[in-house]
N, C-alpha and C positions, 0 to 999 in steps of 0.2 A: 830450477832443479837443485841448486846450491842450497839455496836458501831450504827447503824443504829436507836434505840432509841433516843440515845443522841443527833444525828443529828437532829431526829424530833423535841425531849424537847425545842432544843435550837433555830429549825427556828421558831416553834411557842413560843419562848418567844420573837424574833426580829419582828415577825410580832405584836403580840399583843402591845408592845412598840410602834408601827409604827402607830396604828389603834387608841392606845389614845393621841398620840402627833394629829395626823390629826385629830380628833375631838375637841380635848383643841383647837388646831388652824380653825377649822371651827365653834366651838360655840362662841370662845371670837370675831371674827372677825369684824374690826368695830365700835369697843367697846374702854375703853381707859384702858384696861385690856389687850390687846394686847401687849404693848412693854414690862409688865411686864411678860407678859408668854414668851417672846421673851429670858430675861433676866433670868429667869428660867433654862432654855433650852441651854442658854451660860452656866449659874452654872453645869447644870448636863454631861455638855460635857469636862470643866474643871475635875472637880471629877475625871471622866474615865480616862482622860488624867494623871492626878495623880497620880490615884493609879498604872495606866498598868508601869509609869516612878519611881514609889516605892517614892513619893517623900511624904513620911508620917507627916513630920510638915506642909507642905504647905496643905495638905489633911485633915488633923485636922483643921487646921485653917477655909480655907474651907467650911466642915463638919458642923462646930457650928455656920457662918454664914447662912449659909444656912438654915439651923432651924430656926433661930429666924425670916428669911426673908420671909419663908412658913408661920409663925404664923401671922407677919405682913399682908401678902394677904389675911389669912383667914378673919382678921376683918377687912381691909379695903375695899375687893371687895366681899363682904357678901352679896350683890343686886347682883351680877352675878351668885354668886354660887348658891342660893336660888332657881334664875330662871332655873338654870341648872338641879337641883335635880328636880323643879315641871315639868320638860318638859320630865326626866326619867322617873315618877310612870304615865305619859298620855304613856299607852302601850295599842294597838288596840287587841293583843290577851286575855285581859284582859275584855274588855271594850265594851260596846255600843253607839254607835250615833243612836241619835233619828234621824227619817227620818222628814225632814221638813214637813209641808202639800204645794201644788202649790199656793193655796190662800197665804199664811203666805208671801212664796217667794216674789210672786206678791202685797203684801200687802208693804212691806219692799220697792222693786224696786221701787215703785208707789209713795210712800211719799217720797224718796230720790229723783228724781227727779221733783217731784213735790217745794220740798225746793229749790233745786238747781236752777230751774227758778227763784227765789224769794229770791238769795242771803240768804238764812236760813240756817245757820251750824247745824249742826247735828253730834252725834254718836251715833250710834246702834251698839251693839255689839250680838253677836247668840254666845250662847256656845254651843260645841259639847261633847267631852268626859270628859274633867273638871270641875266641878263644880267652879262657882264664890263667894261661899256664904259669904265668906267675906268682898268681894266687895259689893255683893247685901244687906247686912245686914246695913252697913252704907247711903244706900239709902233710897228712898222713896217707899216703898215696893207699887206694887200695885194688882200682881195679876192676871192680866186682858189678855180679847182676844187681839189680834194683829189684829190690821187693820190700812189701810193707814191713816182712820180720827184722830185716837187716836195718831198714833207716830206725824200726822202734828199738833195735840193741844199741843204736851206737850213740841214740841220744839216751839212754837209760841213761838217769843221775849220776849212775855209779860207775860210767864209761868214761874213762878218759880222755874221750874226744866229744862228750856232750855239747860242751861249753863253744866249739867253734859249728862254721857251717859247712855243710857237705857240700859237693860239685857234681852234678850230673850232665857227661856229656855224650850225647850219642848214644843213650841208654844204657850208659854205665854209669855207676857210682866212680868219676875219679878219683876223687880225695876226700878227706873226713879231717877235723878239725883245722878247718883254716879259716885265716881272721880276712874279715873283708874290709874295705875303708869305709871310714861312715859320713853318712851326709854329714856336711855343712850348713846346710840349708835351713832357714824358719819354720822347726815343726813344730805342732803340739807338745807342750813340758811330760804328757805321759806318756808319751813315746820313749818307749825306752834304746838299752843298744843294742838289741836283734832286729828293733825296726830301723834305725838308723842304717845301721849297716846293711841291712836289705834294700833301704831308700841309694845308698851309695853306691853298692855296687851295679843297681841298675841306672843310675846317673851315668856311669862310668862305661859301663855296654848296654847291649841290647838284650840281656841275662834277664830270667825271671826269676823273683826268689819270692819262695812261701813262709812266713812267720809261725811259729804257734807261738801265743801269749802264754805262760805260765802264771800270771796274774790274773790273766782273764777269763782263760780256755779260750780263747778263740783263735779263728786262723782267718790272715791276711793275706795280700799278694802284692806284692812290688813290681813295677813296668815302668823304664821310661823315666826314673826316677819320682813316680807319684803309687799312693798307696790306696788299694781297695781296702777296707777293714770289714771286718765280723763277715766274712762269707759263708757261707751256707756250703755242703760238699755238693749240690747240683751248679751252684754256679766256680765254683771253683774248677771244676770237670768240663765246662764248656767253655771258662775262659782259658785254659792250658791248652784244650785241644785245639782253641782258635788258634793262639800265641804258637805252637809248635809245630802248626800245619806246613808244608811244605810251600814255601814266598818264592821260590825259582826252580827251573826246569833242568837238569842236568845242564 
């Protein structure tokens, strides 16, 4: 019976090893945080090899590199780790998504294309489960209902707050001109920085943000840190109304 424990203790200590190297390697992915996790993962294969060969100065030595080169990551890739932690506490057993209302969808869809005929950039961003407040706090707070007129006045060119992105939380417009972080990440060179920063901030939460290209007329959508591009407004309307559907029960 001993014996038959032990076997268990030890597969599930090989599987849980195995489920956070494939997560370290599916979160940094992309990123320029990769070759150093890569590099990590040479060290810690070394080490084993060392000790199982008894080869104890080389393991020491080893050992105390290795330390100062974890310290080193900690503060160099402190924008990965940060996003990593805020992507852990968005837990849906936790937490509630507001349900959109159809108008707000259709309010959103309608101005986004409406810009996009008209070469007008835009970001909108919908949060779900995370709050943005620190994002929204450095904007222009406003408050206000959600409709097509108002998101196409406040990105009109000649609006002061075109240049940042709006916040829509709980069916209000909370904030208008605020800057959002931008990916890090390996994107295409035409990607410009309303898609980055669309890419970042849903990196960063579980926030949807819709692009309009002003170079291309087109509109895009950001989730999860990866991007839909050139959508159509039927698929744009059925992928928000998925995304904002109600994930928990009071």
């Amino acid at each position: 019976m001993d014996n038959v424990i032990a076997v268990l203790r030890h597969g599930l200590d090989i599987l849980l090893i195995a489920t956070a190297i494939f997560l370290l390697l599916r979160f940094f992915k992309g990123s320029r945080a990769m070759n150093v996790l890569y590099g990590l993962i040479l060290i810690g294969v070394v080490i084993v090899l060392a000790k199982a060969l008894e080869l104890r100065a080389f393991s020491d030595l080893v050992n105390s590199l290795a330390q100062v080169f974890v310290l080193s990551i900690v503060i160099i890739f402190q924008p990965e780790i940060r996003r990593g932690l805020a992507r852990l506490g968005v837990n849906p057993i936790f937490q509630k998504v507001f349900q959109a209302d159809k108008e707000i969808i259709d309010a959103i869809v309608e101005a986004s294309y409406e810009m996009a005929s008209k070469r007008t950039g835009a970001l909108i961003v919908v949060t779900r489960q995370s709050g943005l407040k620190g994002i929204t706090d450095h904007g222009t707070r406003l408050n206000s209902e959600v409709t097509a007129e108002l998101i196409l006045s406040i990105f009109n060119p000649y609006s002061p707050l075109h240049d940042g992105a709006i916040v829509i939380t709980e069916n209000r417009i909370v904030a208008a001109g605020c800057v959002l972080p931008l990916s890090e990440r390996d994107h295409p060179r035409e990607l410009g920085t309303r898609h980055r920063a669309a890419l970042g901030i849903t990196e960063e939460s579980d926030a949807v943000a819709i692009v309009v290209s002003e170079e291309r007329g087109k509109v895009s959508m950001a989730y999860v840190g990866e991007l839909v591009r050139d959508m159509t407004p039927e698929q744009l309307t059925r992928q928000l109304s998925t995304l904002m559907a109600t994930m928990a029960e009071e």
